[in-house]
Every structure is written in structure tokens, then in C-alpha cells.
C-alpha positions as CSV (number, residue, x, y, z in Angstrom):
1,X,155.4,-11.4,189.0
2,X,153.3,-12.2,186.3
3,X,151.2,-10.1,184.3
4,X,147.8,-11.8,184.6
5,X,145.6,-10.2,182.3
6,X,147.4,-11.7,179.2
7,X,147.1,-14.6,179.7
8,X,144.7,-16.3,178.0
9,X,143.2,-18.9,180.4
10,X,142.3,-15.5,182.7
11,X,140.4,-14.0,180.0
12,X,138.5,-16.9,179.4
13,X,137.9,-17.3,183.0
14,X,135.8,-13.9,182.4
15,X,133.6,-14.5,180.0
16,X,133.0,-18.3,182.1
17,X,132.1,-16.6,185.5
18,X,129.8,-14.7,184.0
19,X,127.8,-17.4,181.7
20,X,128.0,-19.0,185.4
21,X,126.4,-16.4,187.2
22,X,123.7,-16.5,184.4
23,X,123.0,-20.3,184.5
24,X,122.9,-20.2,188.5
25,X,119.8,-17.6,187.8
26,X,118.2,-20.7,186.6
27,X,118.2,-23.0,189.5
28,X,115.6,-22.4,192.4
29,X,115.9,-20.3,195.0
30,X,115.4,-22.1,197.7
31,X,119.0,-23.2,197.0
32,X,120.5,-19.8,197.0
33,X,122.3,-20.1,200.3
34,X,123.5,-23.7,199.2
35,X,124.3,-24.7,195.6
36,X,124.1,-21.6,193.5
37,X,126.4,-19.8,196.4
38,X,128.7,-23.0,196.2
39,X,129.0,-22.7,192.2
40,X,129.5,-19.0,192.2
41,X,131.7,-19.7,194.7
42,X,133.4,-22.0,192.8
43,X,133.9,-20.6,189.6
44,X,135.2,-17.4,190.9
45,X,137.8,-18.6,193.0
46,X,139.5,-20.3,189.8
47,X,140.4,-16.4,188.3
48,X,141.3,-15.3,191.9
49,X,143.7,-18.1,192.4
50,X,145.2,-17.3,189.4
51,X,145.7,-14.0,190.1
52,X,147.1,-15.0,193.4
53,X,149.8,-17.3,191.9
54,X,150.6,-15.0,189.6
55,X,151.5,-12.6,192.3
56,X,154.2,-14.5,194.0
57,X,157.4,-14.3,193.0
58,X,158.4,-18.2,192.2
59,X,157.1,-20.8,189.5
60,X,156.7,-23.0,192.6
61,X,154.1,-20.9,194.3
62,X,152.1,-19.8,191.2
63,X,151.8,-23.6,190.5
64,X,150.5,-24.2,193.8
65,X,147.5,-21.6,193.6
66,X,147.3,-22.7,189.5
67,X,146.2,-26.2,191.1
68,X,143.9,-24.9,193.3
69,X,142.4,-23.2,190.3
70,X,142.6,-26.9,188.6
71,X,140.7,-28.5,191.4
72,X,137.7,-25.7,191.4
73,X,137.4,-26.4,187.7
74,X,136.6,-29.9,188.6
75,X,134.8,-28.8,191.7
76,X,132.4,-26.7,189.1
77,X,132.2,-29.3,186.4
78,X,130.6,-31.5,189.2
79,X,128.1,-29.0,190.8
80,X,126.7,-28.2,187.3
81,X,126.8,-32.0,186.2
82,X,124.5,-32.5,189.6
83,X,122.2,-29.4,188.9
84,X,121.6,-31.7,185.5
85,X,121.0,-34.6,187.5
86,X,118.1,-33.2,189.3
87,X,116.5,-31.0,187.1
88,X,117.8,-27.9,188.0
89,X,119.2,-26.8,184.8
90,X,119.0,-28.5,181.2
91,X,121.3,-30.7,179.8
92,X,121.2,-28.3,176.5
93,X,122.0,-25.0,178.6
94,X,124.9,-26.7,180.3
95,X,126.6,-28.2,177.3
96,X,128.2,-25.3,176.2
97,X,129.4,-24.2,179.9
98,X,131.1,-27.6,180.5
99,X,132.8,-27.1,177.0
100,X,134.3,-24.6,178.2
101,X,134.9,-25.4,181.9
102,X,137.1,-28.3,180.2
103,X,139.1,-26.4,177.6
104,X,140.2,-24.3,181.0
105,X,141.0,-27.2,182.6
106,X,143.5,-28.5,180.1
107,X,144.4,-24.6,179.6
108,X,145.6,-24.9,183.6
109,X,147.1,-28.2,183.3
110,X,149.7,-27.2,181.0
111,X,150.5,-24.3,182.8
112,X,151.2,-26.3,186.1
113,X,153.5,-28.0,183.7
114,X,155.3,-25.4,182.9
115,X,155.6,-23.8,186.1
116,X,156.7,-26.8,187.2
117,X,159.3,-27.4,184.9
């Protein structure tokens, strides 16, 4: 078992649901039961699955759930990108966000290397 709280990516993963959860307050709420539930969705299953693979007891198993994280990363890179696209949030106030959204990606990449390896 892994100790999840030291790594690094987790962390960030914090501080990202949150400025998530902020920038969903942003977009109408007529979507609430639709997109902002599928982002905040989203973004906090990519700490969860983390913590899930790291609970299992082979490198094989935490890279599994590690690309599940990977694939929500995407998965909230694209509903943000769209909230852009139709006005729901600013470019500006997104920027930052999908900075960081991609850092994490790369950040889980290499560990599904590793774990692989």
C-alpha cells in the first residue's frame, strides 16, 4: 500500500478540486443537474481513483485506477474547454485551471510509467 498523501500529484489534486468547485459557481444554474454536476464529478474522481490504486497491493492495479485518473483529467480539460465555448466561463478564468489540469496530467503519466515498469 501506498501512502497517498505524499505524493505530490494528490496534493495538487486538492487545491484543483477546489478552484473547480469555485469556477463551476460561475456557470448557470440551469445546468446544475448536467454540466457543473459532470465537472465536479469529474474532477473529484481523479483524487479518489488515486487513492483507490494506491490502496491495492500491486503496481498493476494502482496503474489501472492511475489511468482512470488520467482519462478524467482529459474528461475535465474538455468540459471546461466547452463551458469556454459557449460562454459559460471566460477564457481568462480558465487559463490558469487548465494549466494546471495539464501539469497533473503529465504528473499521472509518469506515474503509470513507473507503475508499470
Amino acid at each position: 500500500m501506498n501512502n497517498f498523501k505524499e505524493l505530490i500529484v494528490w496534493q495538487k489534486l486538492r487545491a484543483l478540486v477546489k478552484a473547480t468547485y469555485v469556477l463551476s459557481e460561475q456557470i448557470p444554474s440551469a445546468e446544475k443537474f448536467r454540466l457543473i454536476s459532470q465537472i465536479r464529478r469529474s474532477v473529484v474522481s481523479i483524487p479518489s481513483n488515486i487513492v483507490e490504486g494506491a490502496s491495492r497491493s500491486s503496481k498493476k492495479e494502482f496503474a489501472y485506477f492511475l489511468e482512470m485518473a488520467y482519462g478524467s483529467c482529459f474528461e475535465l480539460e474538455t468540459q471546461l474547454l466547452l463551458c469556454v465555448d459557449v460562454n459559460y466561463i471566460k477564457q481568462e478564468g480558465s487559463l490558469e485551471l487548465i494549466t494546471n489540469i495539464q501539469e497533473i496530467q503529465k504528473m499521472i503519466y509518469k506515474l503509470i510509467k513507473i507503475k508499470k515498469s
